[in-house]
C-alpha positions as CSV (number, residue, x, y, z in Angstrom):
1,X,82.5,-22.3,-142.5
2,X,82.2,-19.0,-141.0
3,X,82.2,-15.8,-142.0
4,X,82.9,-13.3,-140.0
5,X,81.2,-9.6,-139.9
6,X,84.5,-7.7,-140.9
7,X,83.9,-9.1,-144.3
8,X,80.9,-7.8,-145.0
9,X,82.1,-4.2,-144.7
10,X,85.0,-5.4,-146.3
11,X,83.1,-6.4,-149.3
12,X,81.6,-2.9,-149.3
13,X,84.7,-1.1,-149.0
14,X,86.0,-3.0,-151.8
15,X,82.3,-2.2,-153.7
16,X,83.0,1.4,-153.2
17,X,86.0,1.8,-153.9
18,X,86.5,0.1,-157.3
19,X,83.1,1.4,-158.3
20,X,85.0,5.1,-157.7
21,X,87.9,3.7,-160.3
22,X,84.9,3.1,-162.6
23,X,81.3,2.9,-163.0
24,X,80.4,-1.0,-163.0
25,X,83.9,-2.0,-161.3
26,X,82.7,-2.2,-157.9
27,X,80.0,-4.9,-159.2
28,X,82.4,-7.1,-160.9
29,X,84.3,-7.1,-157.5
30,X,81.3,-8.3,-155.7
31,X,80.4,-10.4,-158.5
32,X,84.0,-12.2,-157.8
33,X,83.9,-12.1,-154.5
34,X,80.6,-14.1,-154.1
35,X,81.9,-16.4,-156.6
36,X,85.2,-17.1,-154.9
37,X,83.2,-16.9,-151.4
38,X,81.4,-20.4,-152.9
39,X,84.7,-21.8,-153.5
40,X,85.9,-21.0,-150.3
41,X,83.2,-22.8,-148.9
42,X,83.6,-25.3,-150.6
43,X,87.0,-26.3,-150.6
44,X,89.2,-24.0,-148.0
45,X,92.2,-26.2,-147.9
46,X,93.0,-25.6,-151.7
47,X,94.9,-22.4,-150.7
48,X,98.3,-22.0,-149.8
49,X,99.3,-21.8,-146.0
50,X,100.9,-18.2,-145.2
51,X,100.9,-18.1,-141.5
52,X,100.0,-20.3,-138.9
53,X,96.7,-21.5,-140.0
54,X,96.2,-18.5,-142.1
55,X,94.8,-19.2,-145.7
56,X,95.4,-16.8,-148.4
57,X,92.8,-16.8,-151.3
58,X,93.4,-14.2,-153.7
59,X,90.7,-12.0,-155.9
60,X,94.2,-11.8,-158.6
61,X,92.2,-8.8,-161.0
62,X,91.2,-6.6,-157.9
63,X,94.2,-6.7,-155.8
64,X,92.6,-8.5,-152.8
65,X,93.0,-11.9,-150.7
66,X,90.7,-13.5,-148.4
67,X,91.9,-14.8,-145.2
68,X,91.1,-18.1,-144.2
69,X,92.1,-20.2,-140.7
70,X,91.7,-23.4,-141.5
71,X,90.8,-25.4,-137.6
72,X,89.7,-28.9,-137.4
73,X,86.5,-28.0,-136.1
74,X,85.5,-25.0,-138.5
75,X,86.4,-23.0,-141.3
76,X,86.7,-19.1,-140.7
77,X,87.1,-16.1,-143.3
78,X,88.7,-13.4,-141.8
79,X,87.9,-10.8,-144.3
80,X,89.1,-8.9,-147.8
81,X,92.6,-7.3,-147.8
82,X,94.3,-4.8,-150.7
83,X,97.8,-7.1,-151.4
84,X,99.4,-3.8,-150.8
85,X,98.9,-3.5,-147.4
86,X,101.7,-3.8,-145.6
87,X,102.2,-7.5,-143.5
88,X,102.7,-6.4,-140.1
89,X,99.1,-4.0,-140.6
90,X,97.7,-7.0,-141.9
91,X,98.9,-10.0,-139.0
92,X,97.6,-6.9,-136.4
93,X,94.1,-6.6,-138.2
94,X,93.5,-10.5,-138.0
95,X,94.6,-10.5,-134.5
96,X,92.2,-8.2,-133.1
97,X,89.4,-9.8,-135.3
98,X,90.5,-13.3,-133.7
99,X,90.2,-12.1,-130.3
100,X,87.2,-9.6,-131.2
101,X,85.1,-13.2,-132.0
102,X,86.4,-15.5,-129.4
């Protein structure tokens, strides 16, 4: 499995905002997030094919889905998306950060 940078700063996007929504927020989402991260790891082919070999695994109370590409050979988290993002911003973003780790 493989996770790549983008969802670090993701993570602390997502940790910044929600902890602007309201004090202690931002740590439940990363409290989530490392949770579901584990289950990820664990068992990416539990989640629902939207594209391709795109994975979607969602974070339901906060709004946000992990990208996943399940491969034969490995495993690779894209990053943390707000489900309000439109799809076309969202297939352009995990284009360039396909190509970006080549």
């Amino acid at each position: 499995m493989l996770f790549l940078p983008e969802l670090e700063e993701d993570s602390v996007n997502g940790y910044f905002w929600y902890e602007e929504k309201g004090v202690g927020l931002g740590e439940d989402f990363l409290r989530i997030f490392y949770a579901l991260s584990e289950e990820i790891r664990r068992n990416p082919l539990i989640y629902k094919t939207v594209y391709k070999d795109f994975r979607r695994c969602c974070l339901n109370v906060f709004l946000m889905r992990s990208i996943i590409e399940s491969k034969k050979i490995k495993d690779i988290v894209y990053g943390l998306f707000h489900c309000a993002r439109n799809p076309k911003s969202l297939k352009r973003s995990l284009s360039i950060r396909k190509q970006n780790n080549l």
